[in-house]
N, C-alpha and C positions, 0 to 999 in steps of 0.2 A: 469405661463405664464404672462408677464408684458402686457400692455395695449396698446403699436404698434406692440407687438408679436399677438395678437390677431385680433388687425385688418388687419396684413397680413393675420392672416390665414383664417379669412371669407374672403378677399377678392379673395384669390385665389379660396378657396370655392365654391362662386360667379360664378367665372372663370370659372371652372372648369364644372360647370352644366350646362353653356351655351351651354360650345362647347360641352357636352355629349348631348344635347337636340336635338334631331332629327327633332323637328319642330321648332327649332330656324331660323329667318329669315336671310339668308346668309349675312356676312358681307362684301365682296367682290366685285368685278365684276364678279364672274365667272357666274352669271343667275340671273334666280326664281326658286325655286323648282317646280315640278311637283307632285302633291299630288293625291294617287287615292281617289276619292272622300267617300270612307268607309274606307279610314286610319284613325291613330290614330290622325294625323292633321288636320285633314279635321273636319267641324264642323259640317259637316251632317252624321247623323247617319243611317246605313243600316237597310232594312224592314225587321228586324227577321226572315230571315231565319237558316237552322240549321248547317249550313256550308258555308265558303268563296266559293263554287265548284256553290253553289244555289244559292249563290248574281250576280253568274256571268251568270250561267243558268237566270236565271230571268230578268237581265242587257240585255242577248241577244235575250231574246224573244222580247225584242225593236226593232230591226235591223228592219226586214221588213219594219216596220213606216218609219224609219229613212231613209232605202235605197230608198224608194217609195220617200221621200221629197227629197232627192240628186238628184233623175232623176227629179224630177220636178222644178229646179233652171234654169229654161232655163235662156234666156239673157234678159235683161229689161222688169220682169215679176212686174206686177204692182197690179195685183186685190186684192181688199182688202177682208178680213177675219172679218167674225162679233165675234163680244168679248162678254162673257160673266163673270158673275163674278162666282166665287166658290175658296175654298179651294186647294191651291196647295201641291200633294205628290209629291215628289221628285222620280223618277221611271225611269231615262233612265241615262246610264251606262257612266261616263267621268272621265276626271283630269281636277283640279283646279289648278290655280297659284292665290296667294296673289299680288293684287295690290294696291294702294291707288286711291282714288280718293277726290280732290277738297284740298280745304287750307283752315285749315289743315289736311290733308291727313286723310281720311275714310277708315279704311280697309275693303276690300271685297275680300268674295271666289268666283272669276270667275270662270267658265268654258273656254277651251283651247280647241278650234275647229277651223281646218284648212279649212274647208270648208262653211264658212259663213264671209261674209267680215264685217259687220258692228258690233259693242261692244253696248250692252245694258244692264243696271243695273236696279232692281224694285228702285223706289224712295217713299218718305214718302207720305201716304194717298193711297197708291197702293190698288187695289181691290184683292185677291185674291192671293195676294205675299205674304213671306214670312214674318216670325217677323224683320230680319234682311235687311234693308234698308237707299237706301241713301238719305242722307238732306241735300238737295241745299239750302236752310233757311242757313246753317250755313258754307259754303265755299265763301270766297272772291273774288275769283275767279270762281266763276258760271255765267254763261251765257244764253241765252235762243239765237233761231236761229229760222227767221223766212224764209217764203216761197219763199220771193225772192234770198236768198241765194243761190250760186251754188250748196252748198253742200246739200240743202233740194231737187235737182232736182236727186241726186243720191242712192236715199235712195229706197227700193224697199215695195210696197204698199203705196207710197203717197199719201196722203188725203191733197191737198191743192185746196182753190177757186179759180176759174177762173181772178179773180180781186180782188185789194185790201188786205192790210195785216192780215196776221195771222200766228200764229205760224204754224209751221212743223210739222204738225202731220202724223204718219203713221201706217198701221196692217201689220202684220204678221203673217205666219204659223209657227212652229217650230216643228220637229220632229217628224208630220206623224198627229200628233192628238193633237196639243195645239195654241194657237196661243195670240198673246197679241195685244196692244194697245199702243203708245208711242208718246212721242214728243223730237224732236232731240233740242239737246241741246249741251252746251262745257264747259269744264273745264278741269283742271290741271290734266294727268294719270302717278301715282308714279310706275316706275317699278325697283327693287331694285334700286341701286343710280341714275337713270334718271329720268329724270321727262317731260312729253310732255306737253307743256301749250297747250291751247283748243283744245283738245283734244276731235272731237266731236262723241255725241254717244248718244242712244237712254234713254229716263227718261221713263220704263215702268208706267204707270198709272192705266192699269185691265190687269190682264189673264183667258185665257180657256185652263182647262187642265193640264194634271200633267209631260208633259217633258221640259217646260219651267226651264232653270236652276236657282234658289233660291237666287242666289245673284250676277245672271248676266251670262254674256259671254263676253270673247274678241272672237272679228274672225281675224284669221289670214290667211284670205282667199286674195285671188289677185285683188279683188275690190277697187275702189275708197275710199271706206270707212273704209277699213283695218286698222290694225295697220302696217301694212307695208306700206299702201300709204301715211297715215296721219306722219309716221315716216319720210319721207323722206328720207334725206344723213346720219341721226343719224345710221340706220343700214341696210344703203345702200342695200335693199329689201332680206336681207340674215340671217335665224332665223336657228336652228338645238333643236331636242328635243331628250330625254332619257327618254323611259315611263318602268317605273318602278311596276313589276308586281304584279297582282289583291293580290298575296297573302303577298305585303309587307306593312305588316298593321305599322310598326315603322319606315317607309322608306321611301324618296321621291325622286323623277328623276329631271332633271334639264330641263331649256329653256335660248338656249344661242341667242340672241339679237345681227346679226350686225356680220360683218365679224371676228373679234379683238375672237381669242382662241380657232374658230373653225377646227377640224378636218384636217391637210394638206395632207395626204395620203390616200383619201378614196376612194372607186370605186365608182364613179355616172355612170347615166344614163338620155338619154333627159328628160328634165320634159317639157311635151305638152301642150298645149292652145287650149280649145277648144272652139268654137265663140258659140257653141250651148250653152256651162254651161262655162262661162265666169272665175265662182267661184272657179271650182274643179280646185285640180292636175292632171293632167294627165303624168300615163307614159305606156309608151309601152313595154307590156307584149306579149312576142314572143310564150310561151308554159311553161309547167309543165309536173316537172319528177317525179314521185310516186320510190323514191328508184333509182335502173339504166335504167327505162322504161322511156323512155319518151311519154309521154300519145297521142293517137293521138286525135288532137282538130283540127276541122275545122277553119280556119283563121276566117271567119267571125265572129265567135264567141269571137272572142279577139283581132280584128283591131281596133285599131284609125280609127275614123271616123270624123271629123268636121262637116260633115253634121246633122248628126243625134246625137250628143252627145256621141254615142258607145265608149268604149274601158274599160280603166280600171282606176281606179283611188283610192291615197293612200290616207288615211279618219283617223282623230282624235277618230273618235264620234260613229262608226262604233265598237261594241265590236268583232265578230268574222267574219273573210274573208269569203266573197260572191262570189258567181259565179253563171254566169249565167245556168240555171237547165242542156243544154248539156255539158259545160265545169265540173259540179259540177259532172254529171252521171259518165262521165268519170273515173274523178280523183277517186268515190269513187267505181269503178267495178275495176279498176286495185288494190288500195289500199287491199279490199277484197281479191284476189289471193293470198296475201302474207301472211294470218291469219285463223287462223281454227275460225269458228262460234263455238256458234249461235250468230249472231249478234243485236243489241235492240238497243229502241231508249229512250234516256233522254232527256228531254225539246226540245230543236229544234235540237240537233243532234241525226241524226241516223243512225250511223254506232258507235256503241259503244260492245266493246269487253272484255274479261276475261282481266281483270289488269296484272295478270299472265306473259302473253304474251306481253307487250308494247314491252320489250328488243326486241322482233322478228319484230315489226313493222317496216316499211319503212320508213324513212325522205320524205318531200314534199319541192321541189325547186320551187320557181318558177323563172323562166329564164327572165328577161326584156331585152332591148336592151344595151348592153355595161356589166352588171354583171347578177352574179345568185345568187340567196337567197335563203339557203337552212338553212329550219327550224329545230332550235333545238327539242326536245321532248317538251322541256318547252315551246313552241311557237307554237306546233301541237297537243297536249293530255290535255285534262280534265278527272280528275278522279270525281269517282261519292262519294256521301258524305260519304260512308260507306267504300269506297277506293277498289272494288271488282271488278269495271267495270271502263274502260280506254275510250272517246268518243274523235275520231275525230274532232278537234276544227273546223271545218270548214259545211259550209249549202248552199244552191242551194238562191239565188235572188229572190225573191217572184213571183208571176205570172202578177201580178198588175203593174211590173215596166215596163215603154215604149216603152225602150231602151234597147238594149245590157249595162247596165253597172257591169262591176266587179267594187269588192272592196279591197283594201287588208287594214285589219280593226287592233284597238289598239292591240289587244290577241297577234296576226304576228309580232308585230310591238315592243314585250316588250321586254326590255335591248338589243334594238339596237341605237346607234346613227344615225337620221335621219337627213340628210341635206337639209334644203330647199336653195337651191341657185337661186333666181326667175329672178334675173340678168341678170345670163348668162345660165338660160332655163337649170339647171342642178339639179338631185335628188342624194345626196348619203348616204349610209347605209354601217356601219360596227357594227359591234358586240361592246359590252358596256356593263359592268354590271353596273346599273341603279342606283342601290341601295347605 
């Protein structure tokens, strides 16, 4: 082989292991990948358990926390949270997307949460954050932002003085049981070929607690401080995602940015605004069919309510669908009719059955207003790590939470295309293989 015969063939070589590399970063417009955060992409590594079945059981024994801090997002909630320093484990259940930040672009593994509007990254000299951190020392494009800014009066837990300047500092809770310390800042956010200059967003300083995510969050919640607000007309308030499920460890789902590829033929449904929780999605979930039964649920159990924050709403961060404990009873005394016991319970589900038997189990819909979503097996069953016993993916809303709020959480939610249309107040969902 002559010596341009050979540098063809490394180069194709080259080539070739790109496009085979399943965590190559897209070269395209078509997104960011969506990574589940114990893929093989992902740079965080899972708490040893002995099976994908128990990262997820473990993942969901979160939720409570998680749905307790959802209902507590009321609307310009401001009290500050005391910060402590300690060591952060990584322990509450999400997808990452790779974005850059500053000039020259820093890679970080964000977390992808639809339900918290502002983006915060740990920065260098952080208390109790991870090894992996960002250094405004070394972006040209770094900014700091101080209190008389607009955008430090939209930030929620502000710790600014009464007179006189100073940076933007502010606390937060996060996830039921952590909470950090930050100061709002700007710079350049790389999201595959886009790039938003000041782009502003929180420079963690200390954390408490272990659901703080490790190398940040974007929120792409309907806040001021989103990345949908901050985007502006680049994507005209219109994102869709494909989360790609817990068991594809070589695999990742995508996040499409901005009207331009998304979905034309899909069935939506109203997505609501509620004054109470400013942040969530809300949409209106009419009832649930266990099979051909349609369960009977008292309305108020699953109205929109504006008053109260009540109704239902679709969640990132959320690993398995919550219901409030009478809509939960329901669904799972009809479910049972369909299945011979004995029934047992694994980590937070409890209604878990002979594997034997899944073929006999009944699909669960639930009905919103305008479509029906009706769950495949893969988006209704967890099997247990020995594969003997089949569990119901679904648990009742802790007791603790306020409000009426359902959830319909990531597990529901895997290899479907999800439309956020915030626009024109629309949700759509079609089926998608993710992977």
């Amino acid at each position: 082989m002559d010596f341009t015969a050979t540098l063809l063939f490394f180069a194709l070589l080259i080539s070739s292991t790109k496009a085979l590399d399943p965590c190559a970063a897209q070269a395209d417009n078509s997104g960011l990948s969506i990574i589940p955060i114990y893929g093989k992409c992902s740079p965080f590594n899972p708490p040893k358990p002995d099976s994908w079945v128990n990262t997820v059981i473990n993942m969901a024994a979160k939720d409570p926390a998680r749905v307790k801090y959802l209902s507590s997002l009321a609307a310009q909630k401001t009290t500050a949270v005391p910060i402590a320093s300690g060591q952060q484990v990584l322990n509450i259940g999400n997808y990452v997307v790779r974005v850059k930040l500053g000039t020259p672009g820093q890679l970080m593994f964000m977390v992808l949460d639809t339900s918290n509007d502002a983006a915060w990254v740990p920065c260098s000299g952080c208390i109790g954050c991870s090894a992996t951190t960002f250094s405004p020392n070394t972006s040209s494009s770094y900014g700091s932002l101080d209190c008389s800014l607009p955008q430090c009066a939209q930030v929620r837990g502000l710790s600014c003085p009464a007179t006189g300047a100073a940076a933007c500092s502010f606390n937060q809770s996060y996830g039921g049981d952590s909470s950090f310390s930050a100061t709002l800042v700007q710079d350049s956010l790389g999201l595959a070929n886009d790039i938003l200059p000041n782009f502003a967003f929180g420079c963690i300083n200390s954390i408490s607690g272990g659901s703080v995510p490790p190398q940040g969050l974007l929120g792409l919640g309907r806040g001021p401080m989103s990345l949908l607000s901050q985007s502006g007309s680049l994507y005209s308030s219109v994102f869709s995602y494909c989360l790609p499920s817990f068991k594809s460890y070589y695999f990742s789902g995508s996040l499409k940015l901005g009207p331009v590829g998304q979905p034309k033929n899909i069935r939506t449904t109203p997505l609501l605004k509620n004054p109470h929780r400013p942040s969530l999605y809300y949409v209106n979930l009419t009832g649930v069919s266990v099979g051909r039964v349609r369960v009977p649920i008292a309305p108020e159990y699953i109205a929109f309510n504006p008053n109260t924050g009540a109704g239902t709403i679709i969640d990132s961060g959320t690993v398995v669908t919550r219901f409030v404990q009478p809509v939960y009873e329901a669904i799972r005394n009809e479910f049972v009719k369909h299945l011979k016991g004995p029934f047992s319970t694994i980590g937070v589900f409890d209604t878990c059955f002979d594997a034997a038997a899944e073929s006999e189990a009944p699909l669960i819909t639930l009905h919103l207003e305008g479509l029906s979503m009706t769950l495949p097996m893969e988006n209704s069953f967890l099997h247990s790590s020995a594969g003997s016993r089949a569990c119901l993916a679904m648990a009742p809303v802790p007791n603790n939470v306020n409000a009426a709020l359902n959830v319909i959480a990531n597990l529901q939610q895997q290899n479907h295309r999800i439309l956020f249309d915030v626009a024109n107040s629309r949700l759509g969902i079609a089926r998608e293989v993710c992977n």
